[in-house]
C-alpha positions as CSV (number, residue, x, y, z in Angstrom):
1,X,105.8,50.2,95.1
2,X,107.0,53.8,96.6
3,X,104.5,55.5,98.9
4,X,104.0,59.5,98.6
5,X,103.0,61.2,101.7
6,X,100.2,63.9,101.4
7,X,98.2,65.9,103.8
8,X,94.5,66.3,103.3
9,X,92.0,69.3,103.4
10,X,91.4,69.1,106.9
11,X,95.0,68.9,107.8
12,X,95.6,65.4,108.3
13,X,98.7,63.5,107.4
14,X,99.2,60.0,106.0
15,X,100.8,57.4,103.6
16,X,99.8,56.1,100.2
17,X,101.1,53.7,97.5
18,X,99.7,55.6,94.8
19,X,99.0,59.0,94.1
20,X,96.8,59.7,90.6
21,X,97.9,61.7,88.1
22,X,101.0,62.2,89.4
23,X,103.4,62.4,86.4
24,X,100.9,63.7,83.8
25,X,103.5,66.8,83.2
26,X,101.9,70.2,81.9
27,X,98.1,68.6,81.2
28,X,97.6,68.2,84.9
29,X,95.7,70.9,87.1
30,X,97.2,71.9,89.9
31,X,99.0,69.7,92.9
32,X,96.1,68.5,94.3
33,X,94.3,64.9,94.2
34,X,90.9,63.5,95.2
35,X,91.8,60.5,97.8
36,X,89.7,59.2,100.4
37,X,91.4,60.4,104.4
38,X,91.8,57.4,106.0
39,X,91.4,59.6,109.5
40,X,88.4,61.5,107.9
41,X,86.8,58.9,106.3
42,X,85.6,61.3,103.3
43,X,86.9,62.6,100.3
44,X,89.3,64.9,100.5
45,X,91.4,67.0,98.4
46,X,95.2,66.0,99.1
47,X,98.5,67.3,98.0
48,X,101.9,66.0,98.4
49,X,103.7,67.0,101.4
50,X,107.5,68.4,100.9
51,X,110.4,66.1,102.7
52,X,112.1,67.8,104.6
53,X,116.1,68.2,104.4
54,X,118.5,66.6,106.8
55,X,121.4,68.9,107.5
């Protein structure tokens, strides 16, 4: 199983197996996802965080 990494709301950064709704194509509304912030402990909106390119 591939992890995605995503940064919540509040800024934080962190690891998960799954991501909902992540190949849903043109139905899906906007980037973001509800997952619970494992440093927050709360619900948070969460959005994939872009890799960066190694030069």
């Amino acid at each position: 199983m591939e992890s995605t990494v995503v940064r919540c709301a509040e800024g934080h950064v962190f690891s998960t197996s799954t991501f909902p709704m992540q190949n849903l194509g043109s139905s899906r509304i906007g980037p973001g996802r509800l997952l619970r912030c494992p440093r927050c402990a709360r619900l948070r909106q969460a959005v994939p965080v872009a890799r960066a390119v190694k030069r």
